[in-house]
MARNU-124157 format. One record per residue: chain; residue in three letters; x, y, z of N, C-alpha, C, O in turn. Coordinates in pm, whole numbers, always signed. Example, Ala and Ser with C-alpha at 12.3 -4.5 7.8 and 13.67 -1.06 7.14 Angstrom:
2
  chain  resn    n.c1    n.c2    n.c3   ca.c1   ca.c2   ca.c3    c.c1    c.c2    c.c3    o.c1    o.c2    o.c3
      A   ala   +1319    -569    +780   +1230    -450    +780   +1320    -330    +780   +1424    -332    +846
      A   ser   +1285    -225    +708   +1367    -106    +714   +1290      +3    +787   +1341    +114    +804
//
This chain:
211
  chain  resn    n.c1    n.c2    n.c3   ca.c1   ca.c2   ca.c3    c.c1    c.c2    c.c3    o.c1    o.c2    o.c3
      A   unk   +1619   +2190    +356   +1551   +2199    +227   +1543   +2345    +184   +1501   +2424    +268
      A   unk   +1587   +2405     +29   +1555   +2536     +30   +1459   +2541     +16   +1385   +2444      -1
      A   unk   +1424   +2677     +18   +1296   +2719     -36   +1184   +2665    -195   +1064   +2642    -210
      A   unk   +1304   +2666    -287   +1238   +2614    -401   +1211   +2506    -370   +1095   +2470    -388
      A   unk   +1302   +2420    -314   +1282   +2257    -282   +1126   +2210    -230   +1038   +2131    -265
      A   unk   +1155   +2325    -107    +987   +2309     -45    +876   +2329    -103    +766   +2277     -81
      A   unk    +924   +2456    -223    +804   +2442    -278    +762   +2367    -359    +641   +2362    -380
      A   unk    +828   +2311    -408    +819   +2199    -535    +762   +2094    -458    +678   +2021    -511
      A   unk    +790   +2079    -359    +730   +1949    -224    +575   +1969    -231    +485   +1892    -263
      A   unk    +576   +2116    -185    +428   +2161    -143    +341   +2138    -304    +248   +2057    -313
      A   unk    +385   +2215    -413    +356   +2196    -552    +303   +1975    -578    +195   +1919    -564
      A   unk    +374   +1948    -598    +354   +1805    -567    +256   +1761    -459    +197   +1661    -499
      A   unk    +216   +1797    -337    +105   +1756    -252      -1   +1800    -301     -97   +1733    -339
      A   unk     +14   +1939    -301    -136   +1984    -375    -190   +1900    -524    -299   +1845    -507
      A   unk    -152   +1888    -615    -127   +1810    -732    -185   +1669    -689    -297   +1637    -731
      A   unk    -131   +1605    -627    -141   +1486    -560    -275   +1475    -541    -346   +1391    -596
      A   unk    -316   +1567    -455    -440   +1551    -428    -541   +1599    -534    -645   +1537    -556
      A   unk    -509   +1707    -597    -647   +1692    -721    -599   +1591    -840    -688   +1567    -922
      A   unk    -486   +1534    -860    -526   +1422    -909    -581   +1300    -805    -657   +1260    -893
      A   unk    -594   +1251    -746    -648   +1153    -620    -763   +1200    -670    -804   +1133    -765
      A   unk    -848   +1315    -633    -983   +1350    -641   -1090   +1363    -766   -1211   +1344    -765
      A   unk    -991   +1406    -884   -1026   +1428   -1021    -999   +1332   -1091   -1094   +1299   -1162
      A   unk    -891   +1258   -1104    -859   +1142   -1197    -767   +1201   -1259    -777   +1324   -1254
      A   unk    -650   +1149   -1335    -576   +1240   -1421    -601   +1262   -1588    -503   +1297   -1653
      A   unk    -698   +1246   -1639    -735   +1281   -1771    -833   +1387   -1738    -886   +1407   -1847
      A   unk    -881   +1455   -1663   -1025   +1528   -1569    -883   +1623   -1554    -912   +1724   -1618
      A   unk    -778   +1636   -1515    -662   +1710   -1446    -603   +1823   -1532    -528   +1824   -1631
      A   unk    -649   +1894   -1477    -536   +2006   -1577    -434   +2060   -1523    -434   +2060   -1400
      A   unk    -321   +2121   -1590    -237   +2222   -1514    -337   +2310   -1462    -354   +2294   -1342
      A   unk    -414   +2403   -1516    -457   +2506   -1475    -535   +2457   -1336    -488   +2509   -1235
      A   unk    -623   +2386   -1321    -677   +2343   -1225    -550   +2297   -1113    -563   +2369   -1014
      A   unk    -459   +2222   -1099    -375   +2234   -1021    -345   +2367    -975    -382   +2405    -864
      A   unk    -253   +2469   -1090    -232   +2574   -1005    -340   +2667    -958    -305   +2775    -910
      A   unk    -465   +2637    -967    -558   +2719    -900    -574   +2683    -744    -617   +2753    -652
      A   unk    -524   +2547    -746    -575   +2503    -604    -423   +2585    -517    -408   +2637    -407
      A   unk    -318   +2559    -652    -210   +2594    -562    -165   +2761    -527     -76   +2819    -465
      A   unk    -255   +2787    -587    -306   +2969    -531    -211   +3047    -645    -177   +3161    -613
      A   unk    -154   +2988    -805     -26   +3072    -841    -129   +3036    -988    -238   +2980    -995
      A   unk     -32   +3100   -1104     -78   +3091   -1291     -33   +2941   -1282     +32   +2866   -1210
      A   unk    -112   +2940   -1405    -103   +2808   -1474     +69   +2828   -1555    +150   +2738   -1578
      A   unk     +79   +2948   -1577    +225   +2989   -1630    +303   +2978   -1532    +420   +2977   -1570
      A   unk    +290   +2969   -1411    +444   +2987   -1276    +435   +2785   -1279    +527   +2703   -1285
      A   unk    +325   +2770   -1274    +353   +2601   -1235    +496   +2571   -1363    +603   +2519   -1330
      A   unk    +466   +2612   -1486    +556   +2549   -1573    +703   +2579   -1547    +794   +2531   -1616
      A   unk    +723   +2669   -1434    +808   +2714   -1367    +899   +2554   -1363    +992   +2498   -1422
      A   unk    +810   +2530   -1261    +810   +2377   -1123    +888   +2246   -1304   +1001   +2214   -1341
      A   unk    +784   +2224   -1342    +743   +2112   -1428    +703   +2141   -1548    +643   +2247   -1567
      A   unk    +729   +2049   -1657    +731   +2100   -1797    +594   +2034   -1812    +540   +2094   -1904
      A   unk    +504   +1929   -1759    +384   +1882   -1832    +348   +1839   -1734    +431   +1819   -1645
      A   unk    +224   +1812   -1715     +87   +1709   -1633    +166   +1573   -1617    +177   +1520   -1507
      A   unk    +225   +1514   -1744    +304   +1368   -1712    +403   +1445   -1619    +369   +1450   -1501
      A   unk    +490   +1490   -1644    +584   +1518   -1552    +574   +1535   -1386    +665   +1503   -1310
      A   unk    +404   +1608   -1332    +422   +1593   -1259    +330   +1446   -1197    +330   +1407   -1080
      A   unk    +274   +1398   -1286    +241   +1266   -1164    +363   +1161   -1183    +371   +1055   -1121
      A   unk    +433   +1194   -1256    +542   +1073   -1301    +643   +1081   -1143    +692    +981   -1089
      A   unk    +655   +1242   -1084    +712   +1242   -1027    +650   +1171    -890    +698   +1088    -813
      A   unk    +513   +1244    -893    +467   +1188    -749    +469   +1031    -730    +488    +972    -624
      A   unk    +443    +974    -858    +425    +804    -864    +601    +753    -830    +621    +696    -723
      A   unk    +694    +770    -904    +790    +744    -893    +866    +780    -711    +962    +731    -651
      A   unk    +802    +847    -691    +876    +921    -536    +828    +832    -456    +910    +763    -395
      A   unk    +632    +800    -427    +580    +690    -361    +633    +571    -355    +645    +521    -243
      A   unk    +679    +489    -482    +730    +358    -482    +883    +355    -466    +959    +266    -427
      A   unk    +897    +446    -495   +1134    +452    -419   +1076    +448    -271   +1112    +344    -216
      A   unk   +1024    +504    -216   +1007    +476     -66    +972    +359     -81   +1064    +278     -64
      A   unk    +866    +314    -108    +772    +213     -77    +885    +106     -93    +900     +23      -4
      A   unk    +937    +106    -165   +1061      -8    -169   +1168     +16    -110   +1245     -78     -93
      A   unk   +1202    +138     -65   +1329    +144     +27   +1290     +89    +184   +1378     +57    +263
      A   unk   +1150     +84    +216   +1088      +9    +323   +1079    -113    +270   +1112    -172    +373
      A   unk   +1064    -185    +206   +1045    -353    +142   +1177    -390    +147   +1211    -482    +222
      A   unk   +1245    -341     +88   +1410    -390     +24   +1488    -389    +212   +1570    -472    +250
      A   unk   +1440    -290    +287   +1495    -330    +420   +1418    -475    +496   +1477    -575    +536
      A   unk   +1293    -453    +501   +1202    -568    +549   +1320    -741    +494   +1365    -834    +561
      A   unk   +1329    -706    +343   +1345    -841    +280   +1476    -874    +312   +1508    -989    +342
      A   unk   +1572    -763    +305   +1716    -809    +356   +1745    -808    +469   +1860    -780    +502
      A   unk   +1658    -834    +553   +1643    -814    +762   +1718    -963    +764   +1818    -992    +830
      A   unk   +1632   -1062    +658   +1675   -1226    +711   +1548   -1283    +811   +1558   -1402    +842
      A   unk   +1430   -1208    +865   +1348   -1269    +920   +1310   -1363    +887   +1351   -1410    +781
      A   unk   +1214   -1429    +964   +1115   -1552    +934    +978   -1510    +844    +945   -1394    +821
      A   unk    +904   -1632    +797    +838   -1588    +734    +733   -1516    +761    +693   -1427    +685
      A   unk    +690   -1540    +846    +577   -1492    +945    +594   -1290    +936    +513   -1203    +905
      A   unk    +758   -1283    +987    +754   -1146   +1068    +805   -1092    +941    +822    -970    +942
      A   unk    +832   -1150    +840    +834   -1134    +718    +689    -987    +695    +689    -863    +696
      A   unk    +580   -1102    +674    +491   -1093    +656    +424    -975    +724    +361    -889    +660
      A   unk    +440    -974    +863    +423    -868    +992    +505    -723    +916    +464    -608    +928
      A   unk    +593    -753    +861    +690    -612    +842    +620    -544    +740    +580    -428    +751
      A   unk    +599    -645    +603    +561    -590    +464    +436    -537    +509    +404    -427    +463
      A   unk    +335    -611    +615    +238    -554    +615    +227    -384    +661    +162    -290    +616
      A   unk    +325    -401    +771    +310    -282    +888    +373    -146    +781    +367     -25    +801
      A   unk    +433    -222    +666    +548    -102    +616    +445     -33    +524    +446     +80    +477
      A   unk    +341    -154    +511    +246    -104    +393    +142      -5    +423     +82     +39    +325
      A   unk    +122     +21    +493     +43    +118    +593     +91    +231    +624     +20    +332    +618
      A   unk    +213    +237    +660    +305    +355    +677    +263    +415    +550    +182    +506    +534
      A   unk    +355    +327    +427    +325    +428    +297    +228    +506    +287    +223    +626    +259
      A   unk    +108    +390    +322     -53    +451    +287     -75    +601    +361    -112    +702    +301
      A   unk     -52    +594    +469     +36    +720    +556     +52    +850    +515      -1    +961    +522
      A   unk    +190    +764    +447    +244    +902    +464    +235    +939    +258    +258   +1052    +216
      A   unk    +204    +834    +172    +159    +879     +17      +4    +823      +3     -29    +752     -91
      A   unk     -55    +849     +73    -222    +844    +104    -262    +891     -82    -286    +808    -170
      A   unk    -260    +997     -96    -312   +1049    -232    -218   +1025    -378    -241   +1041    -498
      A   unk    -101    +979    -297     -19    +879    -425     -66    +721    -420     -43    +639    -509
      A   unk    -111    +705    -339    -166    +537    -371    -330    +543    -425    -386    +453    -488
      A   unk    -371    +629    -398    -504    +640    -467    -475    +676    -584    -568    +636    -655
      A   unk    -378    +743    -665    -370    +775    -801    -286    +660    -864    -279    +682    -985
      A   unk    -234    +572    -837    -193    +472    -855    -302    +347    -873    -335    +297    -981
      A   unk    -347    +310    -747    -488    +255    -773    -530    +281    -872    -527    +202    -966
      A   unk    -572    +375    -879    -687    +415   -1027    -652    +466   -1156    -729    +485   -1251
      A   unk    -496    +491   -1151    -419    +549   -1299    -307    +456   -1375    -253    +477   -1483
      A   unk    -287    +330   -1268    -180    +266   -1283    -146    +182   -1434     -43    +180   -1503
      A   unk    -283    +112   -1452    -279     +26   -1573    -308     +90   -1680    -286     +34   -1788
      A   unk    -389    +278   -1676    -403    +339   -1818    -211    +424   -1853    -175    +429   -1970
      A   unk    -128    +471   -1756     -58    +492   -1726     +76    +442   -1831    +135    +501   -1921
      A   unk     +93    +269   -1754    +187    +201   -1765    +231    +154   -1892    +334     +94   -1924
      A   unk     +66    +220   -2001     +81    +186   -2160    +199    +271   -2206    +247    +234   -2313
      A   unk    +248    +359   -2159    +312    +462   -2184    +469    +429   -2158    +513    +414   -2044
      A   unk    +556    +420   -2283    +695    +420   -2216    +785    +474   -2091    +886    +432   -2035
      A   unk    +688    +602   -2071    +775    +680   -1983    +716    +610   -1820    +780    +633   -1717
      A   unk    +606    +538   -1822    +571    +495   -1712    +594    +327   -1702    +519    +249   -1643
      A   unk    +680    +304   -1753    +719    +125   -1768    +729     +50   -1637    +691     -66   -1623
      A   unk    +801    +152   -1507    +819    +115   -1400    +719     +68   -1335    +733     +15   -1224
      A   unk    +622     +79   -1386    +529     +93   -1271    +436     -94   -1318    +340    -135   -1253
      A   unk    +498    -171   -1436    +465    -245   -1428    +607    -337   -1347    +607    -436   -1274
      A   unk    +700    -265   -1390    +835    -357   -1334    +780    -383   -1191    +772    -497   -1145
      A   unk    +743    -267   -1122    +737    -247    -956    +629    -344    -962    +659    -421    -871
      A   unk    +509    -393   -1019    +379    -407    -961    +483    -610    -981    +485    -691    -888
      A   unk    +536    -630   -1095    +601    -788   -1107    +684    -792    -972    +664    -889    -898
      A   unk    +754    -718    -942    +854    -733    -827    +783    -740    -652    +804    -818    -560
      A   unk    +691    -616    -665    +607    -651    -544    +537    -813    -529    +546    -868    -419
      A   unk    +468    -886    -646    +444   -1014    -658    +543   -1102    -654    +522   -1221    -633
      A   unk    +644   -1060    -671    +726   -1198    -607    +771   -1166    -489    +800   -1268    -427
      A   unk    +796   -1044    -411    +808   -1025    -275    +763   -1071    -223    +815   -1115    -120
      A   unk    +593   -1103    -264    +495   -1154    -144    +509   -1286    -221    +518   -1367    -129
      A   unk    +514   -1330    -295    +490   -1475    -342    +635   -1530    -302    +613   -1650    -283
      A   unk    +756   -1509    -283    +857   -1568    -212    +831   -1577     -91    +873   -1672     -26
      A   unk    +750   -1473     -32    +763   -1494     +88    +651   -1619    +142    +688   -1725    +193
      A   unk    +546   -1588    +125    +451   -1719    +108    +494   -1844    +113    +495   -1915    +214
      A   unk    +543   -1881     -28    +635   -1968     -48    +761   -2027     +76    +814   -2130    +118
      A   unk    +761   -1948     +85    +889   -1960    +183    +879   -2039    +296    +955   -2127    +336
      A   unk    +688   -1959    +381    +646   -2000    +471    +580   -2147    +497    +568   -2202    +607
      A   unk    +536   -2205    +353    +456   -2302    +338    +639   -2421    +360    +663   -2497    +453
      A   unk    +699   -2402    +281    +802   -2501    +319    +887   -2514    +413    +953   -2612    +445
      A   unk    +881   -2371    +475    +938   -2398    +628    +810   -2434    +753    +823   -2416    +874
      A   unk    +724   -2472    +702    +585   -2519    +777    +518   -2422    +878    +438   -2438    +970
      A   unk    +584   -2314    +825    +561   -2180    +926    +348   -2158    +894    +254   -2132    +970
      A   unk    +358   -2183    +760    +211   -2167    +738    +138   -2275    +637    +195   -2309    +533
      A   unk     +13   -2324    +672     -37   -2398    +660      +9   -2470    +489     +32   -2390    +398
      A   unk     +18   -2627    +461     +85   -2693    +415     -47   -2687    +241      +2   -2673    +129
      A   unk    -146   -2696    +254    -241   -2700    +189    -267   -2513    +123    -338   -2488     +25
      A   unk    -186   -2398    +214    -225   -2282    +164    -217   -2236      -4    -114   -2264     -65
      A   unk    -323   -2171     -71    -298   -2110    -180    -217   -2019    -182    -277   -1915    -155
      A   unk    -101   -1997    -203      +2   -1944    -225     -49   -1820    -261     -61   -1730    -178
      A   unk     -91   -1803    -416    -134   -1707    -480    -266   -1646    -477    -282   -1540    -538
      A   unk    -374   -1705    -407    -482   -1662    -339    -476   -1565    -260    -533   -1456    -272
      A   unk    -350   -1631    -110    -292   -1581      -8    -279   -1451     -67    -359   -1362     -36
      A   unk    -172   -1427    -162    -105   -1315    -197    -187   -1198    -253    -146   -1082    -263
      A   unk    -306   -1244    -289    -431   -1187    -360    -498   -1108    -267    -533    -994    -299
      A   unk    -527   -1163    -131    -620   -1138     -47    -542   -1007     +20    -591    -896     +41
      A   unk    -397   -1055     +49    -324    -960    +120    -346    -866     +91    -410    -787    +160
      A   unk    -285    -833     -60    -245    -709    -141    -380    -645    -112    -399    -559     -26
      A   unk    -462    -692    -184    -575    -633    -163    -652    -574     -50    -707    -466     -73
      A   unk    -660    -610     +31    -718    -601    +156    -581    -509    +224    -610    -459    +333
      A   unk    -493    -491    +195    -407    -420    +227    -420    -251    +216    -428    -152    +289
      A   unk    -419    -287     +80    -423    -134      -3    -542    -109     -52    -537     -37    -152
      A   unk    -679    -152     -10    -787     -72      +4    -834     -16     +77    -941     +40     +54
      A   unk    -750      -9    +238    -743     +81    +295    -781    +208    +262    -874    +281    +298
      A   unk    -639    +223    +145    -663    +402     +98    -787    +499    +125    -814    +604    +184
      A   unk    -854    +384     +35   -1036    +444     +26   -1081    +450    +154   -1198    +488    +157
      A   unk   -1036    +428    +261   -1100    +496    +417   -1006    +547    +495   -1028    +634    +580
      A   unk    -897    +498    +472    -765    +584    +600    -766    +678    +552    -788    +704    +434
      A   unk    -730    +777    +678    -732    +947    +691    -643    +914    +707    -635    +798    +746
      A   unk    -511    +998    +687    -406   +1040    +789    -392   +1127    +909    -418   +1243    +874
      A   unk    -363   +1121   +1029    -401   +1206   +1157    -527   +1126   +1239    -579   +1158   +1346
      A   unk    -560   +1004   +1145    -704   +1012   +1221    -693    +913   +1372    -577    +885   +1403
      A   unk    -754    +885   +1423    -764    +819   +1544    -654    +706   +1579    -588    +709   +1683
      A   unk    -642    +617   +1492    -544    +472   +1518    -439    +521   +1439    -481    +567   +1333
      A   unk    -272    +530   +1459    -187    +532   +1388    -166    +419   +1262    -247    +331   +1290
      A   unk    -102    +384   +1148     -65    +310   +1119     -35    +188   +1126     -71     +92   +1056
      A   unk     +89    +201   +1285    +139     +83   +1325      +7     -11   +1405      +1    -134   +1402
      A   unk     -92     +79   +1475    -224      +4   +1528    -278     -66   +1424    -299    -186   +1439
      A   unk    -302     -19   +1332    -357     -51   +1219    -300    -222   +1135    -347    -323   +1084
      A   unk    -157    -151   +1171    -134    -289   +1098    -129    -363   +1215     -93    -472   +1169
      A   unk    -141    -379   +1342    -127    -498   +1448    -261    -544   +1454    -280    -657   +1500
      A   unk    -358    -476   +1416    -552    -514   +1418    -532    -617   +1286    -570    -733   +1296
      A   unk    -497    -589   +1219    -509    -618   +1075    -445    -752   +1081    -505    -858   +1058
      A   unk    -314    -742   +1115    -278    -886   +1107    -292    -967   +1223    -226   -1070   +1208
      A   unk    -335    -963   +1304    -387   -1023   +1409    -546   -1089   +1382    -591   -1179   +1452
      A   unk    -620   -1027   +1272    -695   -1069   +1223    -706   -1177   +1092    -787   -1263   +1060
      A   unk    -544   -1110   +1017    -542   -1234    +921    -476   -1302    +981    -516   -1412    +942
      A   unk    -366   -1329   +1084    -265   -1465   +1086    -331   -1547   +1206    -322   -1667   +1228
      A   unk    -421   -1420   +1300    -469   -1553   +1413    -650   -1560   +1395    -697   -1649   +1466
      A   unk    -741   -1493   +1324    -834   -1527   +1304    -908   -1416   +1414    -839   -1362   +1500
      A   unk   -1068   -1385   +1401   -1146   -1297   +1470   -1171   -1355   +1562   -1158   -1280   +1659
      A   unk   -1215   -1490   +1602   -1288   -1557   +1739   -1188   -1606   +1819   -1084   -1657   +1778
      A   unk   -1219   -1592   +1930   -1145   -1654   +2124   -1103   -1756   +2047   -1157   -1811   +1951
      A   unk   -1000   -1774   +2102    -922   -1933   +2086   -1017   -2075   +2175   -1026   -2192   +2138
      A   unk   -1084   -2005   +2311   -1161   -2113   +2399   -1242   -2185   +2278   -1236   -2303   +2245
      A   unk   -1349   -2040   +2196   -1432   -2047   +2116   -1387   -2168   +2031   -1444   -2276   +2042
      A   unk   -1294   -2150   +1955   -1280   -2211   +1822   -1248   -2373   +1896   -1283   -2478   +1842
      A   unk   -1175   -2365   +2030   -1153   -2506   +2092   -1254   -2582   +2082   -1240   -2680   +2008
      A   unk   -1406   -2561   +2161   -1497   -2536   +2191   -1553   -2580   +2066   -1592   -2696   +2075
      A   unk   -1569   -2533   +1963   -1631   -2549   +1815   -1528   -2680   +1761   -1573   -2768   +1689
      A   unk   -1433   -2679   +1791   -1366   -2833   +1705   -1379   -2906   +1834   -1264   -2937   +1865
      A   unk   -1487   -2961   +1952   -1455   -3074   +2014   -1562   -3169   +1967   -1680   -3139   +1950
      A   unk   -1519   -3261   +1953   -1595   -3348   +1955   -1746   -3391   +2009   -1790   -3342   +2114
      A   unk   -1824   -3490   +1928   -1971   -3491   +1980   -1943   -3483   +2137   -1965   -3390   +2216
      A   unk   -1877   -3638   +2162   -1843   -3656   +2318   -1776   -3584   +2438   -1773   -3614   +2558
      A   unk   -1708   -3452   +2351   -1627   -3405   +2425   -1723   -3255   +2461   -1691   -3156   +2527
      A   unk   -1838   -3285   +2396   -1957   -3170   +2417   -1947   -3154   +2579   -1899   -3244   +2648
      A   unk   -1989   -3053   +2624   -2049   -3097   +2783   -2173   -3088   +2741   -2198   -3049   +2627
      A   unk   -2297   -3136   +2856   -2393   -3153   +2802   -2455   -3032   +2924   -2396   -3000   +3027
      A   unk   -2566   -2989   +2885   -2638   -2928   +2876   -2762   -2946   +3063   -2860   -3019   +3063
      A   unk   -2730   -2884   +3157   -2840   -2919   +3267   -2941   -2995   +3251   -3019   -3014   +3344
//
């Protein structure tokens, strides 16, 4: 990477994060390049406008974010590990664009009114049928329960997925990949002992009784 390259990298993280923290209508150039230690005149160096640079950071987050999906989906797995992948991949992102998914979160739908940010509704339709094919997929190959809300399912995921943001650190104690094996081990097999739940569906008669 040259030098400019890097800095334009570094330029973009810093950015990243005071929009994450400020909101981007609260955002100024000048306030960016203060954090980034240079004039509000050298940033225009980097980038011609404020859109320009979250357009970039948003656009950079989701080319990854889908160059991890688009591998997951053309693997050919089952639905299940399907499911295991998108999740585990989704975490990574959170990872490693922590302060691009929080500005997304919270800038996405004032954003997307905007021609120059159209993608970002294309991406949000395409992620919904990723997970809603896949769902789908699972309920008719009987991989998952026959009665499941499809689109509930897909509701709970997303969500519970990517609100993470609002508490994952990056560096902090559990990597990612822990993260996503807690996580889905909690949605696909449930919080209580298997004895437990045996135990709770037996029957009056199949109670033992009590000394």
């Amino acid at each position: 990477m040259t030098p400019s390259a890097e800095r334009r990298r570094e330029l973009l993280s810093t950015a990243a994060e005071v929009f994450a923290a400020q909101g981007y209508n609260a955002t100024t150039v000048r306030r960016i390049a203060d954090e980034a230690g240079m004039l509000a005149g050298s940033l225009y160096y980097h980038f011609d406008s404020k859109e320009s640079i979250v357009d970039e950071i948003l656009s950079t987050f989701l080319n990854e974010l889908w160059a991890g999906y688009d591998e997951v989906l053309d693997a050919g797995l089952g639905p299940r590990e399907t499911v295991e992948a998108l999740v585990t991949e989704s975490f990574r992102e959170i990872d490693r664009h922590h302060a691009a998914v929080a500005i997304y979160q919270k800038e996405s739908k004032h954003l997307s009114t905007q021609p120059r940010f159209g993608y970002l509704t294309e991406s949000q339709g395409r992620f919904e049928r990723a997970w809603l094919g896949t769902l789908e997929r699972g309920v008719a190959e009987g991989v998952f329960r026959a009665d499941l809300d499809v689109r509930l399912a897909y509701r709970f995921l997303r969500d519970t997925v990517w609100i993470a943001a609002s508490w994952y650190r990056p560096g902090g104690q559990h990597s990612p990949e822990e993260i996503a094996r807690q996580y889905l081990s909690m949605v696909l097999d449930g919080i209580t002992p298997r004895e437990e739940q045996t135990g709770r569906d037996r029957t009056p008669q199949e109670t033992p009784r009590r000394p």
